[in-house]
N, C-alpha and C positions, 0 to 999 in steps of 0.2 A: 504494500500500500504506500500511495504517497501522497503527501499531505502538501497543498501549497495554497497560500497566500490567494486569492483575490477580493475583486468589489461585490459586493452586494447583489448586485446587477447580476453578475456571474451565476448564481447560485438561485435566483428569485424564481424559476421554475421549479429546483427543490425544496425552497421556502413555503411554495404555495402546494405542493403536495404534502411536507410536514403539516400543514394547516390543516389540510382536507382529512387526513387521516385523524386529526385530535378525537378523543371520543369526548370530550367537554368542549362547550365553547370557551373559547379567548379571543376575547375582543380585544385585549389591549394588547396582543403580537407584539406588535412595532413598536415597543414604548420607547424613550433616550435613551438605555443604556445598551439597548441590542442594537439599535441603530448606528451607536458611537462603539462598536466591537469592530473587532480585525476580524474577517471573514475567512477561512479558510476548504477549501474544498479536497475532497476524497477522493484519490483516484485510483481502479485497482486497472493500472497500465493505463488504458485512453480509456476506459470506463469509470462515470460518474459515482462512486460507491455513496456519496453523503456530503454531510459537511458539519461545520461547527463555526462559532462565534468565540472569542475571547473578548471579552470589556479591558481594559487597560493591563493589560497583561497579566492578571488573574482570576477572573470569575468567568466560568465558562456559563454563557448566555445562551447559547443554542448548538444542540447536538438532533442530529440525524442522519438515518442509515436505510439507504431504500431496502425495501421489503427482502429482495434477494438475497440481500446480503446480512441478512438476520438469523440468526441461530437462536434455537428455543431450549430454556432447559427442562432436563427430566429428570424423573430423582424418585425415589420409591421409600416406605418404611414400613417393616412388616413387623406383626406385633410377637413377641421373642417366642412365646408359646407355636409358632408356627414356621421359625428359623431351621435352616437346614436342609428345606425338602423342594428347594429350587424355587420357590414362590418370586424371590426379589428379583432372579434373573429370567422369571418369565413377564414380569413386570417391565422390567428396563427393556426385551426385547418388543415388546407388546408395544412400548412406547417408542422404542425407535422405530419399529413398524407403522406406528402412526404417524409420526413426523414426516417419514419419506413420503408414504401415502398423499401428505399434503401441501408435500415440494418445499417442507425448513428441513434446517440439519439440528438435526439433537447435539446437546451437551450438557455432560455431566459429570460430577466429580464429588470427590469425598476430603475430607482432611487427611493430610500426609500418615498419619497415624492410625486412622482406621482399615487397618487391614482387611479385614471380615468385609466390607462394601470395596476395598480396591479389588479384593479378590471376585466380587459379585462381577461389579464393572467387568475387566478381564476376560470374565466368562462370557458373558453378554458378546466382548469384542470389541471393546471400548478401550481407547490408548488414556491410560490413564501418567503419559508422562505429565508434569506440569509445565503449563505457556504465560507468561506472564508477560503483558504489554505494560511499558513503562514510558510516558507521555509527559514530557516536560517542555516547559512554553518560556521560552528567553525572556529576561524581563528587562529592556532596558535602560 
């Protein structure tokens, strides 16, 4: 992905699709501090992935990610009286089954430490290395 800098203007067709999608209304969109942000747009190679706002080089004012490029999470918990006999990892497949079914991509994950649910994951078919995006905005 790569991230770069433009106007407003740039992005005002993603703008107005973020809008469209709100499931509440917001009338007041456009107030001064999203208007007076650095604009920046998503690009995965020459495809428009999103974009986002920064207000004075700290407060992220607007983040969005067109549909496609949205991953949905999935995650199961079964009650310990019924551990063991594959119930979680029919669960997590049931649920990745569903996602493709309706063209997102699942994800999911456990804390480093819970083995028993890395193991589940695993089973299922799920890489459970860990990906950490780390996003930092120059201030100058």
């Amino acid at each position: 992905m790569l991230f770069r800098q433009c106007l407003i203007n740039e992005v005002q067709h993603l703008i107005q699709d973020y809008i469209h999608n709100l499931s509440s209304p917001f009338d007041s969109f456009l107030e001064e501090h999203i208007l007076n942000s650095t604009f920046y747009v998503i690009l995965d190679e020459l495809t428009e992935a999103g974009y986002y706002a920064v207000h004075q080089n700290q407060l992220l004012t607007q983040f969005h990610i067109q549909p496609m490029y949205l991953k949905h999470g999935i995650g199961m918990f079964t009650n310990e009286a019924y551990r063991k006999q594959g119930i979680r990892r029919s669960i997590i497949l049931g649920l990745k089954q569903w996602c493709y079914e309706h063209e997102l991509k699942p994800i999911c994950g456990c804390w480093y430490y819970n083995e028993a649910s890395k193991s589940t994951l695993e089973s299922a078919g799920v890489n459970t290395k860990i990906r950490l995006l780390n996003i930092t905005v120059n201030r100058e």
